[in-house]
C-alpha positions in Angstrom: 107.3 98.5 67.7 110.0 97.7 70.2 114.1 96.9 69.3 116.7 95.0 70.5 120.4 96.2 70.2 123.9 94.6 71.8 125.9 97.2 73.7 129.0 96.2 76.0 128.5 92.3 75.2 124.8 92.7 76.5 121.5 92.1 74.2 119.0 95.0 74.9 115.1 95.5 74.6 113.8 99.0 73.8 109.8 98.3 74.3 106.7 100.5 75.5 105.7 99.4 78.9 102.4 99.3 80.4 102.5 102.9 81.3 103.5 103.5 77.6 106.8 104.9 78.4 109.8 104.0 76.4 112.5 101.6 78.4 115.4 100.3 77.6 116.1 97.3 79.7 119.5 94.7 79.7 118.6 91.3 79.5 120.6 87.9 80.2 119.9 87.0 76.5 122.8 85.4 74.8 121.9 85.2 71.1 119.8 87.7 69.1 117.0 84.6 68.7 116.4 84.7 72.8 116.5 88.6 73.0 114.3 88.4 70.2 111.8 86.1 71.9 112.1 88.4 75.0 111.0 91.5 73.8 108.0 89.8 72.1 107.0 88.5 75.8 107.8 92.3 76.9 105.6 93.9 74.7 102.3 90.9 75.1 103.0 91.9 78.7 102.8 95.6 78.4 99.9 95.2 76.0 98.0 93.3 78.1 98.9 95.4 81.5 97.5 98.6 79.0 94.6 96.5 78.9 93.8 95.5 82.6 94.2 91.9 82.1 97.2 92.1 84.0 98.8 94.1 87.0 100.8 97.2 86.2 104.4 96.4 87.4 104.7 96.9 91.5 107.4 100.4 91.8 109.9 98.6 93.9 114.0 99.0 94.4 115.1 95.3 93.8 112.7 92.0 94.5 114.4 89.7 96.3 114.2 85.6 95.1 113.0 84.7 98.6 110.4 87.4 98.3 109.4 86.2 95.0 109.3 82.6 96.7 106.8 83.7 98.9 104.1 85.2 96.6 104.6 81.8 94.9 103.5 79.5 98.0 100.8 82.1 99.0 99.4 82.2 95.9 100.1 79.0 94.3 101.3 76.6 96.6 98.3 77.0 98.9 96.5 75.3 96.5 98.5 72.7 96.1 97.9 68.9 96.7 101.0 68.0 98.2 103.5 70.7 100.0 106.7 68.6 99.7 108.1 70.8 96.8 107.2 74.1 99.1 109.5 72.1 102.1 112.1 71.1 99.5 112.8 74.2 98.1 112.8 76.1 101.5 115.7 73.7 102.3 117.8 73.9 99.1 116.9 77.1 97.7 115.8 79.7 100.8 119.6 80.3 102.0 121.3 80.0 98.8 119.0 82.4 96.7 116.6 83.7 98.6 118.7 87.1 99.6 119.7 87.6 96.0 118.2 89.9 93.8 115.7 88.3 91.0 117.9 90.1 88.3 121.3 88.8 90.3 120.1 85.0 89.3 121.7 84.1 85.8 121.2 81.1 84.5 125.5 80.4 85.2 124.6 81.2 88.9 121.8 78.7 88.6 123.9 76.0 87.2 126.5 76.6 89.7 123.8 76.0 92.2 122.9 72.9 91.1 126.1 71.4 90.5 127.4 72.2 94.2 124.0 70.3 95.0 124.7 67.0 92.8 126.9 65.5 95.5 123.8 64.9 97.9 120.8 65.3 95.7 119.9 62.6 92.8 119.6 64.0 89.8 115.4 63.9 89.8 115.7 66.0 92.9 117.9 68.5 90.8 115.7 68.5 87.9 112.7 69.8 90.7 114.8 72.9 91.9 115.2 74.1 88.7 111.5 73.3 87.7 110.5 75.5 91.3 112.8 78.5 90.0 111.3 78.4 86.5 108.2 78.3 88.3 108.8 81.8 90.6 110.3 83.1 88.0 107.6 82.8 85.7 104.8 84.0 88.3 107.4 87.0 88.8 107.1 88.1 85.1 103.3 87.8 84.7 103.0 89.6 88.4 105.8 92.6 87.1 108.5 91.6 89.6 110.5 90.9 87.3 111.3 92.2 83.1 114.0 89.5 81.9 114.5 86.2 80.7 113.5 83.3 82.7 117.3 82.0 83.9 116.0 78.6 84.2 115.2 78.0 80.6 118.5 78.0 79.1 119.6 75.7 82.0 119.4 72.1 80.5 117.4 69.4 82.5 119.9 67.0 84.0 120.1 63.4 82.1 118.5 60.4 84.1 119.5 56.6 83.8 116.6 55.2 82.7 115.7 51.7 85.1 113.3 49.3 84.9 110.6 48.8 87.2 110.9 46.9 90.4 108.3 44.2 90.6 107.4 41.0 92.2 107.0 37.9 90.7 103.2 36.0 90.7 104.8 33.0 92.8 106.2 35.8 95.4 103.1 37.8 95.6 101.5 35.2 98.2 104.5 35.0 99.9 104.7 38.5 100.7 101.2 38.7 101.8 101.5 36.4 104.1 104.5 37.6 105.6 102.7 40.8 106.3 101.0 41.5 109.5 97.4 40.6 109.4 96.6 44.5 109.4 98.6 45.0 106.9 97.4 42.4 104.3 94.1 44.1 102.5 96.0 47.3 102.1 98.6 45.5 100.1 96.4 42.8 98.6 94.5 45.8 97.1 97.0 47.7 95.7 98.2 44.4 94.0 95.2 43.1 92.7 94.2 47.2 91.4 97.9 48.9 90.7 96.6 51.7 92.6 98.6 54.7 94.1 99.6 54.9 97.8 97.3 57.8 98.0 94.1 56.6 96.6 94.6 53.9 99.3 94.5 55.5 101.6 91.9 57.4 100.7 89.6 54.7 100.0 86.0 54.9 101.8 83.9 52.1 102.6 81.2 53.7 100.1 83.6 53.5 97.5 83.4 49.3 97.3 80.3 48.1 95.7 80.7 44.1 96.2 77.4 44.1 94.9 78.2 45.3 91.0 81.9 44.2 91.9 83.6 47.5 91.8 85.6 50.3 93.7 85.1 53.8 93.3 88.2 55.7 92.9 87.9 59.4 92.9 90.1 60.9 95.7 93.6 60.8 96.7 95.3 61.4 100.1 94.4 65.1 101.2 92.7 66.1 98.1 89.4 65.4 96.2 90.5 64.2 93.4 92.8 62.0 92.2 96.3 62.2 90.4 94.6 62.1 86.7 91.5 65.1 88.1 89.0 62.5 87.2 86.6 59.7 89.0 86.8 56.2 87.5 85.5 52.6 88.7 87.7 49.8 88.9 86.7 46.1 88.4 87.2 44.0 91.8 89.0 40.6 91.0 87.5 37.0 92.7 90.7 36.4 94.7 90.4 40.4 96.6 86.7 40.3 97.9 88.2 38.2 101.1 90.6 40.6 101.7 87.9 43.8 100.9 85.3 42.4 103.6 88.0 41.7 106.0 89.1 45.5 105.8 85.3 46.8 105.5 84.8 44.7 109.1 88.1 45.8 110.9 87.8 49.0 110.2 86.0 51.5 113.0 85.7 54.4 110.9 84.1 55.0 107.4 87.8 54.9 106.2 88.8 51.6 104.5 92.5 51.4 105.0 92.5 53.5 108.2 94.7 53.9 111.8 94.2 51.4 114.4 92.2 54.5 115.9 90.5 55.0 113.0 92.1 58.3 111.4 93.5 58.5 108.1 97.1 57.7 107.7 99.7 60.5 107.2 100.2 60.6 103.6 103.9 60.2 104.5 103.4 56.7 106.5 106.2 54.2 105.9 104.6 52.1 103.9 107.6 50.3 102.3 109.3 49.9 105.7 106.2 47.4 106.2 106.9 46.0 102.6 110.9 45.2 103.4 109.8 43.8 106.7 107.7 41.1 105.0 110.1 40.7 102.4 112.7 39.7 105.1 110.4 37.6 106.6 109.2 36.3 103.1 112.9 34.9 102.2 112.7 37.6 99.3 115.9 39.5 99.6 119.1 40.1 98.4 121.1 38.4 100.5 122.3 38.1 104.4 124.4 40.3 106.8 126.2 37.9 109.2 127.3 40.0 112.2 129.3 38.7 114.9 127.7 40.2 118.3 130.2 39.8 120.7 131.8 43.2 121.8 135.4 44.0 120.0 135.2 41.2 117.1 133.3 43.6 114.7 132.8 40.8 112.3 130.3 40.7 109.3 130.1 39.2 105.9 127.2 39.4 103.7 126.1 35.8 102.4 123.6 34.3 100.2 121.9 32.3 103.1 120.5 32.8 106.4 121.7 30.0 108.1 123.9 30.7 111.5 127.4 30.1 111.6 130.3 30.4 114.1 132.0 33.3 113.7 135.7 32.1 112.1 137.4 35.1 114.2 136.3 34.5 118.0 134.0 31.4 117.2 130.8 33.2 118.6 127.5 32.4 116.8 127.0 34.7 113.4 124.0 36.4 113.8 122.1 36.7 110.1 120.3 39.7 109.2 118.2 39.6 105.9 118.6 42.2 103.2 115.5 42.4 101.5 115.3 43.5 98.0 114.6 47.4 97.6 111.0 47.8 97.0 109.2 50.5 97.5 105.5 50.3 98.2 105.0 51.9 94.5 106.4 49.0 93.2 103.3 47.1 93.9 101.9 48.9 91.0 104.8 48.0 88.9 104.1 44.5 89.9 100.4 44.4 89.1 101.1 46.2 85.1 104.0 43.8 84.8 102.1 40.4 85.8 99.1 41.4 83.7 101.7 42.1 80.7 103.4 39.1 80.7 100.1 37.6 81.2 99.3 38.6 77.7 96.6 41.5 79.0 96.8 44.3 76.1 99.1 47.1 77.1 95.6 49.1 76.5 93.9 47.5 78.8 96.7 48.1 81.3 96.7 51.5 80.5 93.0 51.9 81.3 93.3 49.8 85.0 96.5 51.9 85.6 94.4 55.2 84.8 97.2 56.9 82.7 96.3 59.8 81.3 98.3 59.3 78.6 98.6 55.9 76.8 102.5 56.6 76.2 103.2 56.8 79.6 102.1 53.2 79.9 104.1 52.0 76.6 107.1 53.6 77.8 107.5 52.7 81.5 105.8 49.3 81.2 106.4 48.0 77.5 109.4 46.4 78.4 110.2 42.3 78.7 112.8 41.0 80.6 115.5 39.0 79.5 113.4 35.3 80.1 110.5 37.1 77.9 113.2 38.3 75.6 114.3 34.6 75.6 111.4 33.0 74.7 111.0 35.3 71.7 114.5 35.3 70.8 113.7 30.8 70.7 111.6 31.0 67.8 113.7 31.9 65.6 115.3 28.8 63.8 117.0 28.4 61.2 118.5 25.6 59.6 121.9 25.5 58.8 124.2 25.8 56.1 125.3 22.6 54.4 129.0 21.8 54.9 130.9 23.1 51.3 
């Protein structure tokens, strides 16, 4: 039965290891509850290492973070979906704590980290470092790399505003569509009329739309045989997409749906909502206008409501107008389609089950919102008649 003891402002853990030799081991615990909880994951450790259901601990000086970084993409990352966190972390992390010693990395030094890192990373992006160094760490415990406390789980996630989704209205749906290059159109018209992710787009086969039974087969995502959720489902096709279905099915020259002009798959990282501003531009769905004067040394600009040309008020020059469309990004189409069928009284169950959530909350808590005309119109019922005069 192991111990834990403070000495020199430091919690201590006397446990058997895996060789069943006594150790006595400092730990970055700061209250007797987390060195408490530590030696209990000590000893499951050493008791299943005495077992052979885990590795002995590997004899080594110090293990290095970066080192420990890369037994985590070799043996996790490689099986990974997407490699953008691998990228990410090679970036942010690599330099910073990759020459440092695992047990050099407190949880202050972390934090530290992180906070030098606000001033060019949002605060989701922060929240995924320190989810990738809980990660290491973690493999680095179960692969005895490492005997300590995780330094990443007494560093608090970082508190993100919460915004509502970006959407289209149903009157500016057509307009965007058509705004769009011809190519473009059934790619978006699908992911409008479905609320399916960018990567089960482009995924999309030819044998996956049945216009037969009236349904599409969605069961693979961009790179990767299955889908976000791990599962296949079907997908009712509605009236108003068939057109846009057989015009893909017949442009297309591979067995790809939404493919290259060559017939390839897209990159997974293809600028999808450069394509959607574009049209929005075109569409008359923005934010407003850039006027720039063009002639060399004026350097005028003003941003307006309207697109009409003016003359510049400096030099007198023609204002060139530049729309400003409204920040969507090609995920937003989904928004769009859970919104519409919301406020077009579709059960928030029903959305749930087109959307594909795998959990029903998820569904209530990014989409069971109304906006403030909804709120209006609920808020207008109310009536009540008022007080007589005293």
């Amino acid at each position: 039965m192991g111990s834990i003891y403070r000495k020199n402002d430091k919690w201590y853990v006397r446990f058997k290891d895996g060789h069943g030799r006594w150790r006595d081991t400092a730990t970055q615990a700061t209250t007797k509850t987390e060195a408490r909880s530590l030696l209990h994951d000590l000893e499951v450790q050493s008791d299943r290492q005495r077992r052979g259901l885990e590795p002995m601990p590997e004899h080594r000086k110090q293990v290095a973070f970066g080192e420990a970084m890369d037994r985590w993409k070799t043996e996790v990352g490689s099986r990974l979906r997407s490699t953008t966190i691998i990228g990410f972390a090679e970036k942010h992390l690599r330099d910073e704590l990759g020459p440092l010693a695992l047990k050099d990395i407190t949880p202050s030094r972390l934090e530290t980290l992180l906070n030098a890192k606000a001033g060019e990373l949002a605060p989701k992006s922060l929240n995924h470092l320190r989810a990738h160094v809980h990660r290491i760490f973690e493999l680095a415990i179960r692969r005895g790399l490492f005997t300590g406390l995780n330094p990443a789980k007494t560093v608090p996630r970082i508190k993100q505003p919460k915004k509502l989704p970006q959407y289209l209205k149903a009157e500016e749906v057509p307009l965007m569509l058509t705004a769009l290059e011809r190519r473009w159109r059934p790619l978006f018209a699908t992911a409008v009329y479905t609320g399916m992710r960018k990567g089960e787009l482009l995924a999309l086969r030819k044998s996956d739309v049945d216009l037969k039974t009236g349904t599409i087969r969605v069961g693979r995502s961009h790179g990767s045989d299955t889908t976000k959720g791990n599962r296949e489902d079907l997908l009712p096709i509605a009236v108003g997409l068939v057109p846009y279905l057989r015009e893909a099915m017949a442009a297309s020259p591979s067995e790809l749906l939404f493919p290259r002009q060559d017939g390839t798959q897209h990159r997974p990282d293809v600028a999808l909502h450069k394509v959607l501003r574009r049209a929005l531009g075109r569409a008359g769905l923005v934010e407003g206008y850039n006027h720039v004067c063009r002639r060399k040394g004026c350097g005028y600009t003003a941003r307006k409501s309207h697109g009409v040309p003016e003359p510049c008020p400096v030099c007198g020059m023609k204002l060139w107008p530049r729309a400003l469309p409204r920040p969507l990004r090609f995920h937003d189409l989904r928004h769009t389609t859970a919104t519409l069928l919301l406020k077009a009284g579709v059960p928030l169950a029903t959305v749930q089950r087109i959307l594909r959530h795998s959990d029903p909350a998820i569904t209530t808590e990014v989409y069971g919102h109304l906006d403030v005309e909804d709120m209006r119109k609920g808020l207008d019922q109310l009536h009540f008649a008022e007080p007589e005069p005293k």
